[in-house]
C-alpha positions in Angstrom: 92.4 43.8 118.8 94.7 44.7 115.8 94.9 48.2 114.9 94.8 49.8 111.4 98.4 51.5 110.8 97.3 53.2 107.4 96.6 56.7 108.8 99.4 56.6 111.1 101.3 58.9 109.0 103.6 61.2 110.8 104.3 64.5 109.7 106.7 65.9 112.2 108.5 64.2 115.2 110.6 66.8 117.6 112.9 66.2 121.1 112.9 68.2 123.8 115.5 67.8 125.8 117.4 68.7 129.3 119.0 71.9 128.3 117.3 74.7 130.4 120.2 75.5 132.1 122.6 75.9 129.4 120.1 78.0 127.8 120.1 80.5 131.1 123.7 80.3 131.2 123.5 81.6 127.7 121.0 84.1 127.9 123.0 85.6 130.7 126.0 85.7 128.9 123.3 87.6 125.8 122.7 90.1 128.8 126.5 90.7 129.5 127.4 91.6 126.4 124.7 93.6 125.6 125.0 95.3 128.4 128.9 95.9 127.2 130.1 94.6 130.3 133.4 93.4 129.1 135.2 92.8 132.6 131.9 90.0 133.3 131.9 87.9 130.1 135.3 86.1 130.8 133.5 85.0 134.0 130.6 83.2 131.8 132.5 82.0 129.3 134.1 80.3 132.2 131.3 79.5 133.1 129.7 77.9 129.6 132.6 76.0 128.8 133.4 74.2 132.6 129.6 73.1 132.1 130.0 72.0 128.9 133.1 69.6 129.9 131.2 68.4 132.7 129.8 64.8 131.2 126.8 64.6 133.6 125.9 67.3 132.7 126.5 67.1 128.5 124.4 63.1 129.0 121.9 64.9 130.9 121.6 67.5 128.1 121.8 65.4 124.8 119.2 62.5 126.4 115.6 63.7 125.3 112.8 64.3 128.1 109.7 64.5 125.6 108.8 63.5 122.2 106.2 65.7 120.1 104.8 63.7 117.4 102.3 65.7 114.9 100.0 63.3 112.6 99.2 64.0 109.2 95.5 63.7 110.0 93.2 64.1 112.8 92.4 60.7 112.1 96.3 59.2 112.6 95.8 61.0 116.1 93.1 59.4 116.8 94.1 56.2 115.8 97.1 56.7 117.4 96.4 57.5 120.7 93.9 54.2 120.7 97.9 52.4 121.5 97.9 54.0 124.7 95.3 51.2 125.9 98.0 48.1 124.8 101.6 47.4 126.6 104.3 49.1 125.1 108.2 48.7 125.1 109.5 51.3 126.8 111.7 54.6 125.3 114.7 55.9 127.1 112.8 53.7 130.3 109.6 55.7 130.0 106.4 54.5 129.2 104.8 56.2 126.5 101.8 57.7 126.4 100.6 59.3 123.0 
C-alpha cells in the first residue's frame, strides 16, 4: 500500500529527554536560596556540578526519551498514524509508534 505524504506536513517536533533529576537538583537549589539558606547552597552547587561531570549521567540526559510531533492538520495525523501498521527503522533503538 503506498501512502499519500502530501498532508504530512509537520508543524512542530519537540524531545523530551532524561533530565528529571537535574531538574530536582535544581529546584532544590531554587528552594535554598529562597529560603536564604546561605551555609546549604555550597552543598548543592556541589552537588549540580559533580552530576554534571559525571558522563553517564550528561549521555543519559542529552539522549531523548520521547518525540512529540504536532501535524498541521487533522488530516496529516491521520494519515500519519496509518505508518504505524508498516515496519519501521528504528530511532535511538525504539520502535516508533505515531
Amino acid at each position: 500500500m503506498e501512502i499519500d505524504s502530501d498532508s504530512l506536513k509537520i508543524a512542530q517536533i519537540t524531545f523530551a529527554y532524561e533530565n528529571a533529576a537535574l531538574i530536582n537538583i535544581l529546584t532544590k537549589r531554587g528552594k535554598i536560596i529562597g529560603q536564604e539558606k546561605w551555609d546549604k547552597l555550597t552543598d548543592i552547587n556541589k552537588e549540580i556540578s559533580d552530576k554534571l561531570q559525571d558522563d553517564v549521567f550528561m549521555n543519559d540526559m542529552q539522549t531523548p526519551v520521547s518525540v512529540f510531533v504536532t501535524f498541521e492538520t487533522e488530516e496529516g495525523h491521520t494519515r500519519g498514524t496509518v505508518y504505524n501498521d508498516y515496519p519501521q527503522a528504528d530511532f535511538l533503538g525504539q520502535e516508533l509508534d505515531l
